[in-house]
C-alpha positions in Angstrom: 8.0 -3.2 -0.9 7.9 -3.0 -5.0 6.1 -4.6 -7.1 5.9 -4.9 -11.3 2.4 -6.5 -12.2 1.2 -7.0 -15.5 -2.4 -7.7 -16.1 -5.5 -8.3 -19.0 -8.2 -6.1 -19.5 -11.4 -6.8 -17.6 -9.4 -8.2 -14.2 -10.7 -6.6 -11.7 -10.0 -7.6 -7.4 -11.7 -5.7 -4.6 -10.4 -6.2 -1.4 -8.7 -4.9 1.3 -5.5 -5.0 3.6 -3.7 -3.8 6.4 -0.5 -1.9 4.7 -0.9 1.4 2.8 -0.5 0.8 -1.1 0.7 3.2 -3.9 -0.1 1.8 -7.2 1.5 4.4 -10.3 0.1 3.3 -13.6 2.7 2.8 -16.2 0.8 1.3 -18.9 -3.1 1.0 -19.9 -6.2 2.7 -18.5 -8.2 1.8 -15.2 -10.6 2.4 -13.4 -10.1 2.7 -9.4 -12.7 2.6 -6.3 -10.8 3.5 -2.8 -13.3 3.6 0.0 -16.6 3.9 -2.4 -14.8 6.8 -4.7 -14.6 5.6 -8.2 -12.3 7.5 -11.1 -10.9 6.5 -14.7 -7.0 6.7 -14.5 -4.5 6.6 -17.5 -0.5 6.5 -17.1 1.1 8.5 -15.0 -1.5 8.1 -12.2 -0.5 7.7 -8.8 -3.2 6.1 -6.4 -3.0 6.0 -2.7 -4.8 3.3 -0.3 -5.1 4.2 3.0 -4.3 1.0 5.2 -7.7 -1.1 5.4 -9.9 0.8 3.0 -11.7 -1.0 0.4 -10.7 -0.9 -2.9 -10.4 -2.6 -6.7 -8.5 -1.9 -9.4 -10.9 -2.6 -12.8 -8.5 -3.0 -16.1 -9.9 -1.4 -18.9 -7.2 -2.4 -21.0 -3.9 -4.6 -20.1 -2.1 -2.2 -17.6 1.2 -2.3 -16.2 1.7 -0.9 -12.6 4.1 -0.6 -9.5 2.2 -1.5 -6.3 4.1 0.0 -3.3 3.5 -1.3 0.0 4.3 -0.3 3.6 4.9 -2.4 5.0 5.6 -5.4 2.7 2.8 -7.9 1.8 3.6 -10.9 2.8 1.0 -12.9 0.9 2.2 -10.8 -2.3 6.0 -12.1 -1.4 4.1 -15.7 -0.5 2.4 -15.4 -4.5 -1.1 -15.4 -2.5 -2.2 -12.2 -3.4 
């Protein structure tokens, strides 16, 4: 499952879930924590998110991303998420 998701500097969601995620950065800078490791990311970045691990996504700036899912989200398809 792909997703385009646009969002304001200073969002910021830590959680979790059962699929594995992808997220490439198109636009903006962030700042990612996956299972307690934290780095600063700019575009270009791929991220990976092992299924269940922790993680949050901190905007520094508005980003633009792809979050890729496996399998799909279904509170994401829902609007939940």
């Amino acid at each position: 499952m792909l997703v385009h998701v646009e969002r304001e500097a200073g969002t910021s969601q830590d959680h979790a879930h059962p699929q594995e995620q992808l997220v490439h950065l198109l636009a903006g800078r962030a700042r990612f924590t996956v299972g307690g490791e934290t780095r600063e990311a700019g575009p270009g970045t791929v991220a990976r998110i092992p299924p269940g691990v922790r993680h949050q996504m901190e905007a520094l700036t508005p980003v633009t991303y792809l979050g890729i899912y496996s399998p799909p989200r279904e509170e994401v398809i829902r609007g939940d998420a």
